[in-house]
C-alpha positions as CSV (number, residue, x, y, z in Angstrom):
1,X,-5.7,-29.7,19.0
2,X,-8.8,-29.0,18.2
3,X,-10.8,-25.7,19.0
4,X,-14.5,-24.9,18.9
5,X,-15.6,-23.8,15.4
6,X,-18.5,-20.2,14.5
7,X,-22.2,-21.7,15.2
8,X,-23.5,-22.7,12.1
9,X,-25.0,-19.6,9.4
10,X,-22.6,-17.4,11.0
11,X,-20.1,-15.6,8.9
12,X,-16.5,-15.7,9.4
13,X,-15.6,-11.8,10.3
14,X,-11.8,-12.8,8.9
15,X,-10.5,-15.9,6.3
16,X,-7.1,-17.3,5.5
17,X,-4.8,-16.0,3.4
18,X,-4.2,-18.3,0.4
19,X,-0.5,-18.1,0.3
20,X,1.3,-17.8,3.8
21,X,0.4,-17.5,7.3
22,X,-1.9,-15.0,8.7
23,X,-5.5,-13.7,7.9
24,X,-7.5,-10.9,6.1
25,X,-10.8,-9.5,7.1
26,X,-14.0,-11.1,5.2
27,X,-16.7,-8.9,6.2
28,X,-17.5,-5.3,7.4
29,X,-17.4,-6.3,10.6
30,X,-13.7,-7.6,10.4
31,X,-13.1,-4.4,8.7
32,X,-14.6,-2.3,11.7
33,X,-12.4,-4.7,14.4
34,X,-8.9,-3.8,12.0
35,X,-10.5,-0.4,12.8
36,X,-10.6,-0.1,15.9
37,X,-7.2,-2.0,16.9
38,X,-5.3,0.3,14.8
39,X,-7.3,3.2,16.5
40,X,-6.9,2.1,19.9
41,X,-2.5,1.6,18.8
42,X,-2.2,5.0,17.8
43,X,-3.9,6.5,21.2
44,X,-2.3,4.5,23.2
45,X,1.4,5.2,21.7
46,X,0.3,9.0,21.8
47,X,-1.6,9.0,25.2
48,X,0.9,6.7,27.4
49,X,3.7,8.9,29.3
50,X,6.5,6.1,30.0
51,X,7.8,3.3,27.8
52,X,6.9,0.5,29.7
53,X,3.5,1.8,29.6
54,X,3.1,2.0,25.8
55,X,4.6,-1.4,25.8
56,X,2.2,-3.1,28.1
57,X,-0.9,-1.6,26.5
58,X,0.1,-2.5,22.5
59,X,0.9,-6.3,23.6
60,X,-2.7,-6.2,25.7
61,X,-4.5,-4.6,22.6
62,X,-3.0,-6.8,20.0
63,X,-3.0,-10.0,22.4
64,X,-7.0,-9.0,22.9
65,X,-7.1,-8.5,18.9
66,X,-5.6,-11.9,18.5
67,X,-8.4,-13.5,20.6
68,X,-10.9,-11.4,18.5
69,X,-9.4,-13.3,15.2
70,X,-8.7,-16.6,16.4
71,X,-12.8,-17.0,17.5
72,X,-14.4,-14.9,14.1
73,X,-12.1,-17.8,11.9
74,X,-13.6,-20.2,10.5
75,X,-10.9,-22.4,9.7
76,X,-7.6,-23.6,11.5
77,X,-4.6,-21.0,11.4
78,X,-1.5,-22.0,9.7
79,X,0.7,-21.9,7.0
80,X,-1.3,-22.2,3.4
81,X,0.1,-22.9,0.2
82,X,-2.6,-22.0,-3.0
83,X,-5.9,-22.2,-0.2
84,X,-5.0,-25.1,0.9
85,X,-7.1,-26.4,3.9
C-alpha cells in the first residue's frame, strides 16, 4: 500500500518511535497538535451530558487526530525494532 509522502523541505510534525509501534512529536508544531487533542478530550468528557455523547465525540477527536498524524509522518507506520525502516 503505498500512501502519498510530506512535499519535499517539509518537516515531519511527528517521527517513529525506535522501538515499537506508534509515534512521538518532532517539532513544535506536533507538540501544539498533542496539545490541542488532549485539550479538546478533557472538554468534551467534562462538557458532554450523556455517555453516548462523550463516546462519539473522543472517537471523532482522536479518529481526526489520527488523520493529523498519519499525513505530518514522514515514514510508513509500523512496528520498529532499533529505527529500523
Amino acid at each position: 500500500m503505498t500512501r502519498k509522502t510530506l512535499p519535499k523541505g517539509s518537516l515531519a510534525w511527528f517521527v517513529p518511535k525506535r522501538f515499537g509501534v506508534g509515534v512521538t512529536p518532532a517539532t513544535w508544531q506536533g507538540y501544539a497538535a498533542m496539545v490541542v487533542f488532549v485539550t479538546a478530550l478533557v472538554i468534551a468528557n467534562d462538557r458532554m451530558p450523556t455517555r453516548g455523547g462523550k463516546i462519539a465525540v473522543v472517537t471523532a477527536l482522536t479518529l481526526a487526530f489520527l488523520a493529523v498524524v498519519g499525513v505530518k509522518t514522514k515514514v510508513r507506520l509500523g512496528w520498529r525494532w532499533n529505527g529500523d525502516k
